[in-house]
C-alpha positions in Angstrom: -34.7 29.3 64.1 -35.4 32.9 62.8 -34.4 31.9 59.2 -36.4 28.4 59.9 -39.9 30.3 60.7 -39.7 33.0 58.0 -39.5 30.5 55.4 -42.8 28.9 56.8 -44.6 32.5 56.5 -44.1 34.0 60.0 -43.9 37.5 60.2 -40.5 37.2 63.0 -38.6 39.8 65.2 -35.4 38.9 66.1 -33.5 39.9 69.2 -30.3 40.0 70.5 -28.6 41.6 73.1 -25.3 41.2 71.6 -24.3 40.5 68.3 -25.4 37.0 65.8 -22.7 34.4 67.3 -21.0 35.8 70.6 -22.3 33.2 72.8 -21.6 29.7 73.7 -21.7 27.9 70.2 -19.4 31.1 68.8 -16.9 29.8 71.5 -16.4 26.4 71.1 -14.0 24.6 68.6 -17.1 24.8 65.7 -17.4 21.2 65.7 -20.4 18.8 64.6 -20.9 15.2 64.9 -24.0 12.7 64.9 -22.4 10.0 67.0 -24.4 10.5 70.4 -26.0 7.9 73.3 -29.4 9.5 73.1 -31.6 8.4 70.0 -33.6 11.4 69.2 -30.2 13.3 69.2 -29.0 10.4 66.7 -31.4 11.0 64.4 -31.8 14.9 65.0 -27.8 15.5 63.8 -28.8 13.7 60.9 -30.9 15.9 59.7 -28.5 18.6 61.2 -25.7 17.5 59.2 -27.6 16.9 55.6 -29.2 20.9 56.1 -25.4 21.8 57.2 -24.1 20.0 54.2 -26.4 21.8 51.5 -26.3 25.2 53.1 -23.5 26.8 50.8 -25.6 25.5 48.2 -29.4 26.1 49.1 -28.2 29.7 50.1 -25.6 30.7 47.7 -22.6 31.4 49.9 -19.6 30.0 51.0 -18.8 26.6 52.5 -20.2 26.1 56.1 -19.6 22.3 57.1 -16.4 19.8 56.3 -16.9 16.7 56.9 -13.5 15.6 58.6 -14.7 13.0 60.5 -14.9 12.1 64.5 -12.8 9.6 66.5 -13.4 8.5 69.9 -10.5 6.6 71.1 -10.3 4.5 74.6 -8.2 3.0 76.7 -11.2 2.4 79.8 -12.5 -0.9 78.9 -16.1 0.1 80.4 -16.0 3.2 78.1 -14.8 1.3 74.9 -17.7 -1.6 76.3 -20.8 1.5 76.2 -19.1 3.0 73.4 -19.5 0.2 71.4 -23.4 -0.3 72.5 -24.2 3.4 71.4 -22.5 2.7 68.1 -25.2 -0.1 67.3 -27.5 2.2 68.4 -26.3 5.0 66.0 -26.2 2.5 63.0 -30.0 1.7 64.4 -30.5 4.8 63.4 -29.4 4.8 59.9 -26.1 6.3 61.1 -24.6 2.9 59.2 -20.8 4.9 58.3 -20.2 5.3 61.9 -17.8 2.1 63.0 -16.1 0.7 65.9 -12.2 0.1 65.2 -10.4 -2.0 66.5 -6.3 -1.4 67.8 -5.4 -2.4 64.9 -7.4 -0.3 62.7 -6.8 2.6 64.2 -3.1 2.2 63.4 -3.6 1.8 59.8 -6.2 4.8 59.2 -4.6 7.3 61.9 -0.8 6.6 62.3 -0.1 9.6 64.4 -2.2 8.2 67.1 -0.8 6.3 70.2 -1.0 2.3 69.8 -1.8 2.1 73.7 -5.2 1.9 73.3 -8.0 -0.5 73.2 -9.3 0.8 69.9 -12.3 3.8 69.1 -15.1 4.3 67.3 -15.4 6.7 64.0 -17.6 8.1 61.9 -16.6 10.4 58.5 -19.4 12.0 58.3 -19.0 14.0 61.5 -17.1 17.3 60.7 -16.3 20.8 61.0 -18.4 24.3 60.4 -17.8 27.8 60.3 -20.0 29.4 62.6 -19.5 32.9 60.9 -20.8 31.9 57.9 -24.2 30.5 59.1 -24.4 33.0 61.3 -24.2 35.6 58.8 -25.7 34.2 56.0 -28.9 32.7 58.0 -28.9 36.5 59.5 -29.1 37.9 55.6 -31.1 35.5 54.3 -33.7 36.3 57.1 -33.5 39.9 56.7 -34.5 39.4 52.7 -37.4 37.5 53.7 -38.6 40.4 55.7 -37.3 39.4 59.4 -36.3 42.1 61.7 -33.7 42.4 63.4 -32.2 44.2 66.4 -28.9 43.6 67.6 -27.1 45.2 71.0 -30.9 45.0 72.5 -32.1 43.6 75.6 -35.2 42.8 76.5 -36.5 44.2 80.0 -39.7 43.7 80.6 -42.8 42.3 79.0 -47.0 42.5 79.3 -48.8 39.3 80.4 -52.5 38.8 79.9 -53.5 35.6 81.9 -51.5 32.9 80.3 -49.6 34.9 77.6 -47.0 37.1 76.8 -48.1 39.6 74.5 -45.4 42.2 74.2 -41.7 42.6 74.5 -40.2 45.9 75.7 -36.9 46.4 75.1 -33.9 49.1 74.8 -30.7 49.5 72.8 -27.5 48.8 75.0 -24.8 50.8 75.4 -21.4 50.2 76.1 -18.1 51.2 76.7 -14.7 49.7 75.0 -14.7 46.9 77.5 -17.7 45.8 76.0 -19.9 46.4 79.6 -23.2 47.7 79.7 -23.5 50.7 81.0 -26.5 51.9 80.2 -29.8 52.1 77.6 -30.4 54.0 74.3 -33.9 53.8 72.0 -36.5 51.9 73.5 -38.1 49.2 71.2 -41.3 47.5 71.7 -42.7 44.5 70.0 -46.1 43.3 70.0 -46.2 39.4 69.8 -47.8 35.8 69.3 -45.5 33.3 70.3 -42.0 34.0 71.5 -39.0 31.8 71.2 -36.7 32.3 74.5 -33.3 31.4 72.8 -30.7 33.5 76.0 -28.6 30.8 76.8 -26.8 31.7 79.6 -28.8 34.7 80.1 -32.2 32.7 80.3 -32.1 32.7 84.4 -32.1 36.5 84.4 -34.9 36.3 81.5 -37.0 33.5 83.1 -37.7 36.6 86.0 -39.6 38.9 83.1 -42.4 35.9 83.1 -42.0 33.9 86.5 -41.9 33.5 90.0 -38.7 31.3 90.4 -40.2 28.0 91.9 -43.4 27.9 91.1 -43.7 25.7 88.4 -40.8 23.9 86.0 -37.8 26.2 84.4 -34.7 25.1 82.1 -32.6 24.2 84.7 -29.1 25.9 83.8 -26.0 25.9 85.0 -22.9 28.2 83.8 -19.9 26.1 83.2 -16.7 28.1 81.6 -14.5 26.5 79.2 -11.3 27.2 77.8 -9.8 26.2 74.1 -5.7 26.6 73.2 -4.1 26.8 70.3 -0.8 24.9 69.3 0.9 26.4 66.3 3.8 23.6 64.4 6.7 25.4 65.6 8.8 24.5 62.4 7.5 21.1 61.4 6.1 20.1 58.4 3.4 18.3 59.8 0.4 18.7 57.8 -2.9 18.6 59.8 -4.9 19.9 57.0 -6.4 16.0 56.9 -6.8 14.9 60.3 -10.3 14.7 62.2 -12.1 15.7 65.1 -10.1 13.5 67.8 -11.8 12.6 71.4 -10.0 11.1 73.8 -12.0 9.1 77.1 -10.1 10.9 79.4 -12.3 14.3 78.1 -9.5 16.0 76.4 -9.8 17.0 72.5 -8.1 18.4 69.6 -9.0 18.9 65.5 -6.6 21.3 63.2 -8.2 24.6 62.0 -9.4 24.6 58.5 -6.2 25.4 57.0 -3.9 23.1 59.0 -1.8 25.5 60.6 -2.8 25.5 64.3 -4.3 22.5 66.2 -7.5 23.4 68.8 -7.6 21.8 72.0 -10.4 21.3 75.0 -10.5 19.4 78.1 -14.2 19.2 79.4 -13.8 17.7 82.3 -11.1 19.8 84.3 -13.0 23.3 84.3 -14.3 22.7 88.0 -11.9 25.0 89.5 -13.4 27.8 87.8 -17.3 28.8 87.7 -18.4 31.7 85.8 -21.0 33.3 87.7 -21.5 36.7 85.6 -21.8 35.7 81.8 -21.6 39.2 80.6 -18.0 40.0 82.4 -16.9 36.7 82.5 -17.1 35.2 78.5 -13.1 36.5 78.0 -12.1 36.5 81.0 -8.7 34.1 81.8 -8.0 33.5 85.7 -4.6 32.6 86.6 -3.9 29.1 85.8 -5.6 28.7 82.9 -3.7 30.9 80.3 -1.9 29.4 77.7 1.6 31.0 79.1 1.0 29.5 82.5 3.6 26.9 82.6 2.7 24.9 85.3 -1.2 25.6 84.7 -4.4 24.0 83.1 -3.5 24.1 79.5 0.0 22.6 79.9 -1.4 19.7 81.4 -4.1 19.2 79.3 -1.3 19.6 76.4 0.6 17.2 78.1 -2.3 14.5 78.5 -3.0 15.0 74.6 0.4 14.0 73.2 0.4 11.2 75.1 -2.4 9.8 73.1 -1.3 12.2 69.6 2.3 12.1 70.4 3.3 14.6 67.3 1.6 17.2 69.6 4.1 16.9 72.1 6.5 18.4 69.5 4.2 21.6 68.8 4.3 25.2 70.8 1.5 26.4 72.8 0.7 30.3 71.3 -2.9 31.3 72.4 -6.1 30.5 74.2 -9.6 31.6 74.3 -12.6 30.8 76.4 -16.3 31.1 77.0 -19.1 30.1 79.2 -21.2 27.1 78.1 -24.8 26.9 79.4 -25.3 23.0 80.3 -28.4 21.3 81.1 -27.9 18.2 84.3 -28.0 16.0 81.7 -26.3 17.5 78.8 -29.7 17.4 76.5 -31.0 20.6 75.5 -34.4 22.2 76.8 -36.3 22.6 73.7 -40.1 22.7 75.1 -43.1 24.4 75.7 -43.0 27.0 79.1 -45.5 25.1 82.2 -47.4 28.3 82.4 -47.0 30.7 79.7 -48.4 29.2 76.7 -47.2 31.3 74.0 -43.0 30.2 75.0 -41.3 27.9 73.5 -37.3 27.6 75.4 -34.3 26.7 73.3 -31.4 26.4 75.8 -28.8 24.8 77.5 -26.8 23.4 74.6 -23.8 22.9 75.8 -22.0 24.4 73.6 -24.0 22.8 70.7 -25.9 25.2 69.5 -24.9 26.2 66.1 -24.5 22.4 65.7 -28.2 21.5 66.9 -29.3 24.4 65.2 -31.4 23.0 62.3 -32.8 19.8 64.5 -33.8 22.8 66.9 -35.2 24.7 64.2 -37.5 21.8 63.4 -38.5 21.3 67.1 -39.0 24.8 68.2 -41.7 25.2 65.0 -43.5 21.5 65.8 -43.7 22.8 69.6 -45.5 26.2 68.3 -47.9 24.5 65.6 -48.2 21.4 67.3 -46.9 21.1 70.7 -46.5 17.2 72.8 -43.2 15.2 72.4 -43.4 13.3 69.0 -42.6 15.2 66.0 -42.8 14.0 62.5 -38.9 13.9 61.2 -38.7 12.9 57.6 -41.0 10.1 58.2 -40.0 8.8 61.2 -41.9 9.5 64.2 -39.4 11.2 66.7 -39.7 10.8 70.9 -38.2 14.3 71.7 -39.1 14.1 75.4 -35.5 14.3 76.1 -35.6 17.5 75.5 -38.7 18.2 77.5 -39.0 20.8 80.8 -39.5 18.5 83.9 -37.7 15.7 82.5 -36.0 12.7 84.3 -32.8 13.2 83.8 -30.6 10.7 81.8 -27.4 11.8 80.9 -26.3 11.8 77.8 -22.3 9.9 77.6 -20.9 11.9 74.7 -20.2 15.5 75.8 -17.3 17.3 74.6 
C-alpha cells in the first residue's frame, strides 16, 4: 500500500511496530490463488496475480510469484456440487483456465493423488510467492521514492480535531532477546492527512487510540492461531519440485517449497483447541499437542489425514513446524473501508492470512477509498461491487478459506 501511494505522488510515513513481514501473511505457506466464491475477490486476485507476475520485472529484482497451480479435490458431493457453481462463476469472471476435473482427470494430470475421490477443480495460474522478496523490495522501492519508514515503532496515541486524526505520536520499542517489549526509546511524531490502519491483529488495541468500543461500526476481528509442518523425503527420490498447491475438502493442505525438498502442510479447520489471545507473546508460541514431535498430537493426525488423500506423504518424516496467529473477519472477507466516524481512516484488516496475496487488489482499494470513497471502484474497466469488504456489512461467508 505504501509503495502503491508513493507512486501516485503521496508524500507517505510508514509504520511498523515490528519489522516488514512478521505478521500473519509472513506466516502462512506464501500461497496465492484467484479461485474464490465471492466475485469481487475473483476479479481482485486477478489483478493481484498479473501485478505479482510482473513484479521481478517492473522492479528489477528477483522472482516473487510461481505459478504452480491450485487443486481443490472432493470427496463431499455437496462440496464438489458448490464447488463446481463457483467455478462458473470464476470463468464469469474471465478466470476461463480454472477447470472442474473430473475422477478421471485427476488421475491422469496428478498420479500421486488418491483415486477415492469424486473429482476437483484446478486452476494453473494460481501459485506460489516469496513474501521476503515483496516485502523487501516494495520496502526499497518505497524508500527511493522518498517514503519514510520506521520500523520497531508503535504508535500510542494520536490528536483528534472533530472528525479527524491529525497526528500520530509514537515511540521506538525496545526489547529484550525474547523479542518482548519492555519498554520505549525516541519518540516520533507524524503530522498527517489521511491514515491507513493496516495492524492486523493488533487493530483492536489500535481501534482504542480513535474510539469508544461500541459506539459506532469496527473491523470486527477475531485472533485465530495456526500452525504449518514440514515433511522432509526421508530418503526418496520423490521430486516435488513440480507439484501444486493441493486442497483437500476436509480443510487440510500441502504444496512443496520452492526447491522440492520439504512439503508444507496446514489444517484450517482443527485449530479450535487453541486461541491466541496475546498476539505479541503468542505468534511462536507451540502448546503441547501441536508440535511436530508430538506423536499422538495435532500434526500427526493432520499428516495422517493428508496421505490418505497424497498417499506418497505417508512415506515422508515429519521434521519441523511453525505457527502464527491469523486475524479473520466472520466471514473470511477482509475489512477494507472507510472508519464510521473518523473520516481521514481508511482499515485494511482481517485477511486471513491473505495479506501479502490481496496486497495489490488492497492497494487499489485503500487509494479509491481515500480519493474517492463508496463501494464501486473502477478495476481495469470493469466497474467493481467491493461492499464485501465494507465496515457494517451482512455477513456472507466466503467457501474457500485455507
Amino acid at each position: 500500500m505504501a509503495l502503491d501511494l508513493a507512486e501516485q505522488g503521496y508524500q507517505v510515513t510508514l509504520i511498523e511496530k515490528g519489522s516488514p513481514g512478521n505478521g500473519a501473511s509472513g506466516r502462512s505457506v506464501a500461497a496465492c490463488r484467484q479461485q474464490f466464491s465471492t466475485e469481487s475477490t475473483i476479479r481482485g486476485m486477478m489483478y493481484a496475480v498479473r501485478q505479482l507476475r510482473d513484479f521481478a520485472s517492473r522492479y528489477e529484482t528477483d522472482q516473487a510469484y510461481f505459478p504452480r497451480g491450485y487443486l481443490f479435490v472432493y470427496r463431499d458431493p455437496e462440496q464438489f456440487t458448490v464447488a463446481q457453481t463457483e467455478n462458473a462463476l470464476q470463468r464469469q469472471c474471465g478466470l476461463t483456465e480454472a477447470v472442474v476435473l473430473t475422477q478421471t482427470e485427476v488421475a491422469a494430470r496428478f498420479p500421486y493423488v488418491s483415486r477415492d475421490i469424486l473429482g476437483g477443480t484446478w486452476c494453473p495460474t494460481d501459485g506460489f510467492m516469496r513474501p521476503e522478496v515483496i516485502y523487501s523490495t516494495a520496502c526499497e522501492v518505497a524508500e527511493r521514492l522518498g517514503v519514510v519508514h520506521y520500523r520497531n515503532t508503535e504508535v500510542l496515541g494520536v490528536d483528534l480535531s472533530g472528525d479527524r486524526i491529525t497526528r500520530l505520536h509514537a515511540r521506538k520499542v525496545l526489547r529484550n532477546t525474547d523479542l518482548d517489549v519492555v519498554g520505549y526509546g525516541d519518540k516520533v511524531d507524524v503530522a498527517c492527512d489521511f491514515v491507513v490502519n493496516a495492524t492486523g491483529l493488533w487493530t483492536m488495541k489500535t481501534q482504542a487510540l480513535w474510539s469508544t468500543p461500541g459506539l459506532y461500526p469496527q473491523p470486527e476481528i477475531e485472533p485465530k492461531k495456526v500452525f504449518v509442518y514440514y515433511l522432509s523425503k526421508n530418503g526418496l527420490t520423490v521430486d516435488f519440485s513440480e507439484w501444486p498447491f493441493v486442497a483437500t475438502d476436509c480443510g487440510a493442505y500441502c504444496r512443496p517449497e520452492l526447491s522440492g525438498d520439504k512439503m508444507i502442510l496446514g489444517w484450517i479447520r482443527r485449530t479450535d483447541p487453541y486461541r491466541a489471545e496475546a498476539p505479541d507473546r503468542c505468534q511462536d508460541e507451540v502448546p503441547v499437542g501441536f508440535s511436530a514431535h508430538d506423536l499422538d498430537g495435532y500434526a500427526v493426525e493432520m499428516w495422517r489425514e493428508l496421505a490418505g488423500w497424497l498417499p506418497v506423504l505417508g512415506d515422508l518424516g515429519m521434521v519441523q513446524h511453525t505457527s502464527g496467529v491469523y486475524d479473520n473477519a466472520p466471514d473470511h472477507n477482509p475489512f477494507i473501508d472507510n472508519d464510521k466516524h473518523v473520516k481521514n481512516l481508511v482499515h485494511a484488516v482481517g485477511f486471513s492470512g491473505h495479506g501479502a496475496m490481496h496486497s495489490p487488489f488492497t492497494a487499489r482499494i485503500v487509494r479509491h477509498k481515500l480519493e474517492v470513497g463508496g463501494n464501486t471502484m473502477d478495476l481495469d474497466g470493469v466497474q467493481l461491487d467491493i461492499s464485501a469488504y465494507a465496515i457494517g456489512r451482512e455477513f456472507k461467508p466466503e467457501h474457500k478459506v485455507l
